[in-house]
C-alpha positions as CSV (number, residue, x, y, z in Angstrom):
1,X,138.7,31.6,111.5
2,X,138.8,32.2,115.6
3,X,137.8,35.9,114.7
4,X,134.8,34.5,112.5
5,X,133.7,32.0,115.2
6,X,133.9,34.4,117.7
7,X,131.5,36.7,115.6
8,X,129.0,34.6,115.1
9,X,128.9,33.3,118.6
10,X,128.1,37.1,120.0
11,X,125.9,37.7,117.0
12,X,123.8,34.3,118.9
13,X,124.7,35.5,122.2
14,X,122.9,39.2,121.2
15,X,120.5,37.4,119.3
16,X,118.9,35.2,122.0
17,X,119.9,36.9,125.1
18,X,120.0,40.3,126.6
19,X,123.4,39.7,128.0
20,X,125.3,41.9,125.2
21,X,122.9,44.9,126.0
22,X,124.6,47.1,128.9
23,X,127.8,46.4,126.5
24,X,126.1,47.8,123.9
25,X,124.8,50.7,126.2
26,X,128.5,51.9,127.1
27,X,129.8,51.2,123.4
28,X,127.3,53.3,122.3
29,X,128.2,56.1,124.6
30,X,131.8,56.0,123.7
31,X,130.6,56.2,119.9
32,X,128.9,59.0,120.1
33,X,132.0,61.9,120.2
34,X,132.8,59.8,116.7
35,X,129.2,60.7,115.6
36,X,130.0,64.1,116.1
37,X,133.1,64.4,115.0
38,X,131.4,62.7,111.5
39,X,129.5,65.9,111.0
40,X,132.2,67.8,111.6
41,X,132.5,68.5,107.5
42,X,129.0,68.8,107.4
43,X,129.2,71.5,110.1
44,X,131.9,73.6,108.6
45,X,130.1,73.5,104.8
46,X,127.1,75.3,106.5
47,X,129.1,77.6,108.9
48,X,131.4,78.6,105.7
49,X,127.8,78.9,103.1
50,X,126.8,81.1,106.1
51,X,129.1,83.0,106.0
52,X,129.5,83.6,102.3
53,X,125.4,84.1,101.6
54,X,124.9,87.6,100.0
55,X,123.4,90.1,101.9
56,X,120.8,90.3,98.9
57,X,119.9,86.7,99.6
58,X,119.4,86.8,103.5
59,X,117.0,90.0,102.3
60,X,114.8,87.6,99.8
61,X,115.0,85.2,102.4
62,X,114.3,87.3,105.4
63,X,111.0,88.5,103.1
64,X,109.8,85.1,102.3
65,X,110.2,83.5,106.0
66,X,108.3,86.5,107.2
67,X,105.4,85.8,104.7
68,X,105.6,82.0,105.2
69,X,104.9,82.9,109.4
70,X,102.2,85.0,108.3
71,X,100.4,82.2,106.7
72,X,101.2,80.0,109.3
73,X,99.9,82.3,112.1
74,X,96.8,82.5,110.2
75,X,96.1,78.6,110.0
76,X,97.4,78.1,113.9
77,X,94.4,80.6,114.3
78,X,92.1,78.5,112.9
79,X,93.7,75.2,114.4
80,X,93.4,76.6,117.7
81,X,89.7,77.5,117.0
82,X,88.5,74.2,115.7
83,X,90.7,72.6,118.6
84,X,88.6,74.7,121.4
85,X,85.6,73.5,119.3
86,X,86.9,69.8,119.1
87,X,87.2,70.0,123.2
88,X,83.7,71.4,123.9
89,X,81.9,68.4,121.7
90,X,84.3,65.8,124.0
91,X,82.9,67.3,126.6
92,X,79.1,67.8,125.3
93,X,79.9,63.9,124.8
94,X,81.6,62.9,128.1
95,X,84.7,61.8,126.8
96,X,87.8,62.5,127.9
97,X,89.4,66.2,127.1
98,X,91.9,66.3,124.4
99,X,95.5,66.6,125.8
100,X,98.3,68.2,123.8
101,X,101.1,66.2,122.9
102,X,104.8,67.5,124.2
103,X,107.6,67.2,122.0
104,X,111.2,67.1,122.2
105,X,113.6,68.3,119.2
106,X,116.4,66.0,118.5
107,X,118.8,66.2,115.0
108,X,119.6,62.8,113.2
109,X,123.5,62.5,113.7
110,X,123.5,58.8,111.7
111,X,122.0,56.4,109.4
112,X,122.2,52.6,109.9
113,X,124.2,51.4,106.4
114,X,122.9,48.3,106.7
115,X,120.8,47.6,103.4
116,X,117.9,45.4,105.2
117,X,117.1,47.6,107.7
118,X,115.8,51.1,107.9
119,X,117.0,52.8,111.3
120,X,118.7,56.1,112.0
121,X,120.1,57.5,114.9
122,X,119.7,60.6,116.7
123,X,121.1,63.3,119.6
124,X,118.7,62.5,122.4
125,X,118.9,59.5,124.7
126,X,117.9,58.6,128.2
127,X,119.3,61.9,129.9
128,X,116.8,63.7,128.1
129,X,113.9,61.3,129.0
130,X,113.8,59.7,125.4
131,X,111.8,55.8,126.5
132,X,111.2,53.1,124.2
133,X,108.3,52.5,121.8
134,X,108.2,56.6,121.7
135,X,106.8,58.0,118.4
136,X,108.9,59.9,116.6
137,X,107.7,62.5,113.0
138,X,109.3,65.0,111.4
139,X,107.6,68.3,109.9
140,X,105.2,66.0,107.3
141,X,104.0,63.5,108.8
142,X,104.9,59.9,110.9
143,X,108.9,59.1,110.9
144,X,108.8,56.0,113.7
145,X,109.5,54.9,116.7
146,X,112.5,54.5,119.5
147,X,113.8,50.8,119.7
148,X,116.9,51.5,121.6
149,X,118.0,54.1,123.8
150,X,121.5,55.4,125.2
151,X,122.8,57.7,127.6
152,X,122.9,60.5,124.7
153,X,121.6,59.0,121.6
154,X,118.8,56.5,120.4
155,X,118.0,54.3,117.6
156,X,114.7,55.1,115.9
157,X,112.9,52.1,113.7
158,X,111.5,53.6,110.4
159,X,107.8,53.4,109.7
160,X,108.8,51.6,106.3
161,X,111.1,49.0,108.0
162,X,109.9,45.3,106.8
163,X,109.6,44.5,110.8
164,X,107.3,47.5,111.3
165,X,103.4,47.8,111.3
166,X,100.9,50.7,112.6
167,X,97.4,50.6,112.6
168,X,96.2,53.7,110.4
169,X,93.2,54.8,108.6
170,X,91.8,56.5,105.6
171,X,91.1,60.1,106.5
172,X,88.4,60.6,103.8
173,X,86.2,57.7,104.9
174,X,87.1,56.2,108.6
175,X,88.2,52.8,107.4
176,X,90.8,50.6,109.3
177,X,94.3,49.1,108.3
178,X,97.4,48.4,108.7
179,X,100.4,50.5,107.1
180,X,103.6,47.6,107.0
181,X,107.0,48.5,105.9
182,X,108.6,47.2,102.9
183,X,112.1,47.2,103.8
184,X,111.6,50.6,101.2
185,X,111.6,53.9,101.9
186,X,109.6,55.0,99.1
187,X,106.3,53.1,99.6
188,X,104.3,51.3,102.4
189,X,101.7,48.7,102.1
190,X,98.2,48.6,103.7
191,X,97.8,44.2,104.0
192,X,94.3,42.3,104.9
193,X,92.1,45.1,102.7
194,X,89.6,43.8,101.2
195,X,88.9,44.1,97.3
196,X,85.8,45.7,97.4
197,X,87.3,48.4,100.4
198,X,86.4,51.9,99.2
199,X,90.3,52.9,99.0
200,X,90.9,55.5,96.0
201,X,94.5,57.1,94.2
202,X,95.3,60.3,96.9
203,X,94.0,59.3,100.2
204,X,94.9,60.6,102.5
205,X,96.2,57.8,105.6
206,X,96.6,59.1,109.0
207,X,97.9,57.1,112.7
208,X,94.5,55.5,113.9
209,X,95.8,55.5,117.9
210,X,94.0,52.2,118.2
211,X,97.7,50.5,118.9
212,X,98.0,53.2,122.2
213,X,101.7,53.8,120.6
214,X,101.2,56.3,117.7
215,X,99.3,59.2,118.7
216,X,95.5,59.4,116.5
217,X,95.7,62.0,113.3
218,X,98.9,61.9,112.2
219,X,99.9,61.8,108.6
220,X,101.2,58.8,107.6
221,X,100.8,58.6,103.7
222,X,99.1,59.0,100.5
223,X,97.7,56.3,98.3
224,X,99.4,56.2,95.1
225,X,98.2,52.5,93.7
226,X,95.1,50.3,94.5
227,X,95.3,47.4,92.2
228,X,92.6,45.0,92.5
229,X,92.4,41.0,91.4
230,X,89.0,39.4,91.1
231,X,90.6,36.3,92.3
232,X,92.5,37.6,95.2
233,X,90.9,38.3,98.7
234,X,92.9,41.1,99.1
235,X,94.2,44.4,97.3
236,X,97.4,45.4,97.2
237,X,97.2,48.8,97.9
238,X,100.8,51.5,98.0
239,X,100.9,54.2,100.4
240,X,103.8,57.0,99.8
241,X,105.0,58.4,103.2
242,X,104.1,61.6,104.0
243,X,107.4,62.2,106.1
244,X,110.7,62.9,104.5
245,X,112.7,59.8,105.3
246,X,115.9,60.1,103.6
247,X,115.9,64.1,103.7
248,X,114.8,65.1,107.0
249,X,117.2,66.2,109.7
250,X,115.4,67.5,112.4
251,X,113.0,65.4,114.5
252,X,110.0,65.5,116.9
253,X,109.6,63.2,119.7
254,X,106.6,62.9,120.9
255,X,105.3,62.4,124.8
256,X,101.5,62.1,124.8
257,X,99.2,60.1,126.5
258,X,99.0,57.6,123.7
259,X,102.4,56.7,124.3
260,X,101.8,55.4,127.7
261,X,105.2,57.9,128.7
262,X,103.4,59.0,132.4
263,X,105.7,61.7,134.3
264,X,108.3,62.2,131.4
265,X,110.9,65.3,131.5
266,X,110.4,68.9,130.6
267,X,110.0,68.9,126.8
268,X,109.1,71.4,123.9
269,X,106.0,72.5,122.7
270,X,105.3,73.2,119.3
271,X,105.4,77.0,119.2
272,X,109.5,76.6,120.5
273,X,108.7,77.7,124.4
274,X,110.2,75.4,127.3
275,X,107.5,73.3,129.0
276,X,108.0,73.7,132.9
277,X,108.4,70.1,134.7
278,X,106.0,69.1,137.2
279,X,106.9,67.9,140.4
280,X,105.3,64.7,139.4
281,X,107.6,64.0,136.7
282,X,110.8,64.4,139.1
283,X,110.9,60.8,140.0
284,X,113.9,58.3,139.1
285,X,114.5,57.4,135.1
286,X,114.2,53.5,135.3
287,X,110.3,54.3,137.5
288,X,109.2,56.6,134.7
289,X,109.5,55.1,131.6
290,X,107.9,52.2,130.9
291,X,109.3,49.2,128.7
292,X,107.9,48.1,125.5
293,X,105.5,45.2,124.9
294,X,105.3,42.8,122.0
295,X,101.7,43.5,120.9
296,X,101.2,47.2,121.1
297,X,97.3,46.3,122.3
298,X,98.5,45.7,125.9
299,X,100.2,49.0,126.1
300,X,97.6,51.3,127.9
301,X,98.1,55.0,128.4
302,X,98.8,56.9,131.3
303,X,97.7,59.9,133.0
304,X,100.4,61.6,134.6
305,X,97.9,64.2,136.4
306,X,95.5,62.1,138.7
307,X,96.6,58.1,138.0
308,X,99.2,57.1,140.1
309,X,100.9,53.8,139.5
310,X,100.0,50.8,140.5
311,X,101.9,48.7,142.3
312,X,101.8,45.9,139.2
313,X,103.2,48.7,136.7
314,X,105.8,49.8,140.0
315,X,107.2,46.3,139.9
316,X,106.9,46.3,135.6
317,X,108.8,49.4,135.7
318,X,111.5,48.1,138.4
């Protein structure tokens, strides 16, 4: 019974205030060796299949990796062209020059096993300049966002977590929704569309931006229902994620602009080389990332190469 009351009283006490939190901080860095030392079996399985492929196998292999990078060369050629192309019309049209995002690699190492929620955990944390609120995909498409960090690990929110909502929209067409979780990780839900909406089977729904915390043009989904009730308002239209929730183990995180990250850490960019820190981005951890807000429409971004901070976010930031 004392053991009981006592649990509920810190479950209030986490609840309502942020007294628990540094506690949870320096639990969470002494339970990260056990994270580890979880995926030792897992480690070992691969080390020992390794070592026992055929030599025949790593040929086949060898010969369809190399043909796979072929193909990809060939569309990063034309993805570089059309990018060049996209930045001279910005220009032409005085808007701002496309940036490229800078990623970080990080490898899921746990998986909340609570049955409401849908939150994983993964190797990179505040040394490695991991802030809240920052987006997070895999090799498909949109995964989630950060919603706690720790010295060496972080907690990442699922896009299809019932508490989760981005603004998206439907590639073929322009229009606007929102993409909600279901507390599912098979299907999302786009909510408010109206029943006349021009939404079809195969859609294709990409990250809008328009929330300043998802970068703009990421996959997000694929329409797989549109059901439609004359005597509704609204349609209840299914979206399958484009990302491999339950199967993917490496991650991207994601610093761009968007993300309001400002001077952020060295990080990788997507063809594997090291990005070299700027001078600007060597300033302390707490002054450089910035905390989340409640509505993502007050989160503006940043621009780490001519904006310095104000002395409002300097304060925010302290």
């Amino acid at each position: 019974m004392a053991l009981t009351v006592l649990s509920i009283a810190l479950m209030v006490v986490d609840a309502r205030f942020a007294a628990l939190k540094p506690l949870r901080s320096h639990l969470g860095m002494l339970l990260t060796p056990l994270y580890y030392v979880a995926e030792l079996p897992v480690r070992a399985w691969d080390t020992v299949y390794l070592q026992l492929t055929s030599r025949a196998d790593l040929i086949a292999e060898n010969e369809g990796l190399r043909a796979e990078a072929l193909l990809t060369k060939r569309k990063l050629q034309k993805l570089a062209a059309l990018t060049e192309q996209n930045v001279r019309l910005r220009e032409l049209l005085n808007s701002s020059e496309l940036l490229d995002e800078r990623v970080l690699v990080s490898e899921l190492i746990g998986v909340d096993p609570n049955a409401f929620t849908q939150r994983i955990l993964i190797d990179k944390g505040e040394r490695d300049g991991v802030f809240l609120g920052q987006p997070v995909l895999d090799a498909t498409g949109l995964m989630g966002q950060v919603v706690e960090v720790l010295p060496f690990s972080a907690r990442v929110l699922l896009i299809t977590d019932s508490s989760h909502s981005l603004p998206v929209q439907i590639n073929r067409n322009g229009l606007r929704a929102v993409a909600s979780g279901t507390g599912n990780s098979e299907w999302l839900e786009l909510r408010h569309v109206g029943d006349t909406a021009d939404i079809r089977v195969n859609d294709i729904v990409v990250s809008s931006g328009l929330g300043q915390r998802f970068p703009a043009g990421y996959p997000v989904g694929r329409v797989v229902a549109v059901n439609r009730d004359s005597s509704q308002p609204f349609a209840d239209v299914r979206v399958e994620p484009t990302a491999q929730l339950n199967r993917s183990r490496y991650l991207l995180l994601v610093f761009s602009p968007e993300s309001g990250y400002g001077a952020v850490i060295p990080a990788l960019s997507l063809d594997g080389n090291v990005v070299e820190e700027d001078e600007a981005a060597q300033v302390p951890g707490n002054a450089a990332r910035q905390e989340p807000v409640a509505d993502e429409t007050l989160a503006s971004p940043q621009d780490e190469s001519t904006a310095p901070p104000s002395e409002e976010q300097q304060n925010h930031a302290q």
